[in-house]
KEZARO-664623 format. One record per residue (C-alpha): residue in three letters; x, y, z. Coordinates in steps of 0.1 Angstrom, whole numbers, plus 5000, padded with zeros to 4 digits. Layout:
REM KEZARO-664623
AlaXYZ;...
This chain:
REM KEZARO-664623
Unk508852225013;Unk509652164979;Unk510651784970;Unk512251654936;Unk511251334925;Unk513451214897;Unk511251094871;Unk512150774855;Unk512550634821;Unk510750354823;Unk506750214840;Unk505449944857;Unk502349844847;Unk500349804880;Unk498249524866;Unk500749264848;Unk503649424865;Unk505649454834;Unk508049714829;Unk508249924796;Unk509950264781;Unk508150534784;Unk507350564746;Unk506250174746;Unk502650244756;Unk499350224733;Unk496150404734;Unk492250324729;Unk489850544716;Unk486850664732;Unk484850814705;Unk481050694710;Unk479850984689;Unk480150844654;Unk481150504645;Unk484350414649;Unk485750034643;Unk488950114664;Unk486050234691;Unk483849924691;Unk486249644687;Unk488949854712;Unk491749774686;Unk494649934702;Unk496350254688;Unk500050224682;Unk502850524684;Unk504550564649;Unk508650424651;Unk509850784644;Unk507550894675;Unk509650694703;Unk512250944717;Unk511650734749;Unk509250984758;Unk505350924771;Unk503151084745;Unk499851224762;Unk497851164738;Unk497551044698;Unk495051084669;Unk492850794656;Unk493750684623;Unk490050584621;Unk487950844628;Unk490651124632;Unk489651244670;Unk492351274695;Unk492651014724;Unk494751044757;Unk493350664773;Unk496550474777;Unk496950084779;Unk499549864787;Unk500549724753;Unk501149354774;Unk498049304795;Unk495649594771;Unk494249714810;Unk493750144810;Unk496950254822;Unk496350594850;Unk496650914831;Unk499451014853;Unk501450734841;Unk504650874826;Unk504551224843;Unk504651124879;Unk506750854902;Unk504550524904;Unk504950384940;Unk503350024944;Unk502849944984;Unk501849594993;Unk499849515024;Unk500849095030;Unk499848955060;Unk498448575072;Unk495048535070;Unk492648705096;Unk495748935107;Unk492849235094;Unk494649365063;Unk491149475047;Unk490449655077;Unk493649875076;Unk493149945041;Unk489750095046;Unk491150285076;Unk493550405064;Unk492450505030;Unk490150715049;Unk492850845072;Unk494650985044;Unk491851165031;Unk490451325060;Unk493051375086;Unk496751305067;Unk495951515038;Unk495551835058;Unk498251775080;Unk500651705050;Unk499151955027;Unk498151685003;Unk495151494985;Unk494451144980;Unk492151104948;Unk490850744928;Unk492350714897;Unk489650514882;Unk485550384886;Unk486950054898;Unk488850144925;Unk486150404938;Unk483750154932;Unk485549874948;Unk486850104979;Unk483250164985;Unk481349844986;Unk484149644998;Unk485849835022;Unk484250175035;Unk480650085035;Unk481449745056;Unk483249935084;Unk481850285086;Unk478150275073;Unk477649965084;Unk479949905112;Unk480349505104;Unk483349305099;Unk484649315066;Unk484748955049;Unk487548705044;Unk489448855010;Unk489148554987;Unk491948394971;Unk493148554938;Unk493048214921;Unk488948184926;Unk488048574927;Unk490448774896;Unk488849134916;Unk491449054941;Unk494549114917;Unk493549404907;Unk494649734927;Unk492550034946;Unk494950284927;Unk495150684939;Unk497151004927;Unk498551154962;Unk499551524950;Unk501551734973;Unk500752134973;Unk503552394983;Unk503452475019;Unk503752755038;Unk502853185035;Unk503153154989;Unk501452784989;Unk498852885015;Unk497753255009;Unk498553324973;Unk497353174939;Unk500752984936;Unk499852724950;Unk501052484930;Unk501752184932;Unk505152034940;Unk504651634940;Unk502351384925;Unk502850974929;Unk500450714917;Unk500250454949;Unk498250144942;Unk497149944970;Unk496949534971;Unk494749364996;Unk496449014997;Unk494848685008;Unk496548545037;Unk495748155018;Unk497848314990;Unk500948365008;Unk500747995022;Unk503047824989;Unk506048064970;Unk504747914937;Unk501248104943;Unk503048404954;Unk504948414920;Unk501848364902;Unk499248554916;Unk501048794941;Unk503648934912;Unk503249274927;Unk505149204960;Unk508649124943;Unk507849474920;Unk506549724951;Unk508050014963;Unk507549894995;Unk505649625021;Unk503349705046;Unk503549325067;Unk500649315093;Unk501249065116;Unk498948925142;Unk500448885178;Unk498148695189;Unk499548445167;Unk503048465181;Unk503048105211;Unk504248285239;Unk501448605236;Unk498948345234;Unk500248155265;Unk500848485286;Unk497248615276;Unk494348615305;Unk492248285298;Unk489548425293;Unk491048565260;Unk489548495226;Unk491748385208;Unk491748315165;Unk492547985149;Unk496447975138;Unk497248005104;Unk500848025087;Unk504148085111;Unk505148485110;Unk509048385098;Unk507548085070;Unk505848395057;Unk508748625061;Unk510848345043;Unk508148315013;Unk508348695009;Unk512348715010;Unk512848414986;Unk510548534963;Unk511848894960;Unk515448754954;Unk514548474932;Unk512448734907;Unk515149014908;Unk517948814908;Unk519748974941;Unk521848694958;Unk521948614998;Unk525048795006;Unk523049104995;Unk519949315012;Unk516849384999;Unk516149734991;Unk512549744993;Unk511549905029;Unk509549695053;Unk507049825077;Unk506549595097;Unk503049615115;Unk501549405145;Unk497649465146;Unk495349395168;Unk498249565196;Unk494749645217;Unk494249295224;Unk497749255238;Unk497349525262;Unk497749325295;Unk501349245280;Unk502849605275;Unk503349925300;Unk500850105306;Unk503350385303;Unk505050265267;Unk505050485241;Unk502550195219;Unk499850325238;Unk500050715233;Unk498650885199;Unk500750925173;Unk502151265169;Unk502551295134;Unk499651415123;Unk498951675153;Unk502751805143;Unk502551815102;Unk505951615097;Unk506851245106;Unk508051305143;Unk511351095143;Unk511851055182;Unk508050895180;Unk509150685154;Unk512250565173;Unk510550475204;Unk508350305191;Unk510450095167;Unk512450035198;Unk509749965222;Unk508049745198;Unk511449515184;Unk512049455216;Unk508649325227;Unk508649095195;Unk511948945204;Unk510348865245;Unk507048725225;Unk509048495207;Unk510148655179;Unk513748645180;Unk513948385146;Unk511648665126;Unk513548995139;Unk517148825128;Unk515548705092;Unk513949045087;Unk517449215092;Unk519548995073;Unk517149065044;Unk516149375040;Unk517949695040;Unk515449935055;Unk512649805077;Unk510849945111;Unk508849825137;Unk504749915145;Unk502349865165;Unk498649985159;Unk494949845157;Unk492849925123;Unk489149875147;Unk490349895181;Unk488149685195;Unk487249285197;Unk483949265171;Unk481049155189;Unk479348805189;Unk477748955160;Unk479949075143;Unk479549425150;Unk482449675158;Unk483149975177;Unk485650175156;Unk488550345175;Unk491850315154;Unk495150395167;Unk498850475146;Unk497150315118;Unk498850575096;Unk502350505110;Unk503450265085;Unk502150485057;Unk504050775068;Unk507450615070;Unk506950475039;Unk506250855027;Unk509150965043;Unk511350715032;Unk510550865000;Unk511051215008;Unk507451285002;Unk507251425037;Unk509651545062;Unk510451405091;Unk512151615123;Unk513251495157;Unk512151765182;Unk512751745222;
């Protein structure tokens, strides 16, 4: 399967969010063999006038010390820029959520889905762009929940803890499938997107005017992964065996729905009588602890079969879009699922669990994800990184 992406004339800076030509970026040099004042004091490297044909050089010559540099920055914000900047689609997914709906736990699930189990059923590779984000993906989300088994900690607000703005970004290349991309030397390959992943605190989406400030990236993604907990919809918490644990409310699933949709509007200028075209995934967690509620027989509580099948299985999909709409609106839902179609465009329904199971009184867990890569693989297809199919 061969896909085109149509490469644009313009970036995103996945840091400050501010967009650019492709010919307005600057580079750093690296040289720490001789010295170099453009080296030690990391004075930036501007392109020549007659050099911008709107084109993303890949690399210049220091005017210092005459060695050739390809280590991009953004000229606003000075961060590295990925070296695929420029040649590649950039595709920014947001994970939002309240707090405690377990965002940091599907990050570090699925992260680990995608390079295990996803990338050999789509033929593809997930790799860090950058010692930060395999830095950061280890200590605070992989080694928590699979070397240690624990409970990953509260994500701080971005106000107190700057870490937090700052994306785990990956290059997710696509190979050529089939007999030429699988047996012979060709195999080349045929797609390559930067995808930089926000871990949003829940505190962070309680007030629009933080959202503008610290949570830029929402209003510029390419699309939203919103985990939602139901167990902090009324009516699941009322229906629910007594016995049930249950967590402390926080923010109202529609006030954060609101936030979201007013803030996207009000930074891109697109007025009510219009939809938004960002997809939405929208994703209750935790769908384990809800269990008593849905058939044993729904389509929820089977295995994905995506990634058995190599291709995002459409019938799945629509079941459980279906299946899970429809138990939103009998949980008391019916104000969020009428706000979240009079907004956006392009959104679906999920239901999945990042742990699978209820942490122990010590915090320890017993990991057993379910369709944690469902959301992911929508937003691929969406995209026309992947193919989908409907098969009987």
């Amino acid at each position: 399967m061969k896909l085109n992406f149509k490469k644009k004339d313009q970036y995103i800076c996945p840091y400050c969010f501010s967009k650019h030509d492709l010919s307005d970026v600057e580079f750093i040099c690296k040289n720490d063999l001789q010295e170099c004042r453009n080296a030690k004091e990391g004075f930036p490297l501007k392109l020549r006038s007659e050099d911008n044909k709107n084109e993303m050089p890949d690399h210049m010559f220091c005017n210092e010390c005459g060695e050739t540099t390809n280590t991009k920055i953004c000229p606003t914000c000075h961060m590295e820029l990925p070296y695929t900047i420029g040649n590649y689609d950039d595709l920014i997914f947001a994970v939002i959520g309240a707090k405690e709906a377990g965002k940091s736990h599907y990050i570090a699930v699925l992260i680990d889905k995608i390079m295990n189990e996803i990338g050999s059923a789509f033929n593809c590779s997930l790799q860090a762009m950058n010692d930060t984000t395999i830095t950061r993906y280890r200590n605070d989300f992989y080694n928590p929940v699979f070397k240690k088994n624990e409970v990953i900690s509260v994500t701080r607000s971005a106000k107190t803890d700057s870490s937090v703005k700052t994306p785990l970004i990956y290059s997710l290349s696509f190979r050529e499938d089939g007999f030429f991309g699988k047996f012979l030397k060709a195999n080349k390959k045929t797609n390559v997107v930067t995808i930089a992943f926000f871990d949003t605190a829940g505190e962070d989406l309680d007030s629009e005017d933080t959202m503008k400030t610290v949570n830029r990236y929402i209003y510029n993604s390419s699309g939203i992964i919103f985990l939602l907990d139901p167990l902090q919809l009324e009516k699941v918490r009322e229906n629910l065996p007594k016995d049930t644990p249950l967590p402390e409310q926080n923010t109202e699933i529609e006030d954060l729905l609101s936030r979201t949709g007013n803030l996207i509007r009000r930074a891109n200028g697109i007025k009510m009588d219009k939809l938004i075209d960002i997809p939405v995934a929208v994703a209750f967690s935790k769908i384990d602890a809800v269990e008593s509620l849905i058939d044993p027989s729904s389509c929820i509580n089977y295995s994905g079969k995506h990634v058995k099948e190599g291709y995002f299985d459409l019938a799945d999909f629509e079941d459980v879009n279906g299946t899970m709409e429809a138990l939103v609106r009998s949980w008391g839902g019916e104000n969020f699922a009428n706000q979240l179609s009079s907004n956006f465009k392009d959104y679906a329904y999920f239901g999945l669990t990042a742990l699978g199971c209820n942490p122990e009184s010590n915090k320890i867990i017993k990991l057993r994800p379910h369709r944690v890569e469902d959301p992911f693989l929508w937003l691929l297809y969406k995209y026309k990184l992947i193919k989908g199919e409907k098969r009987k």
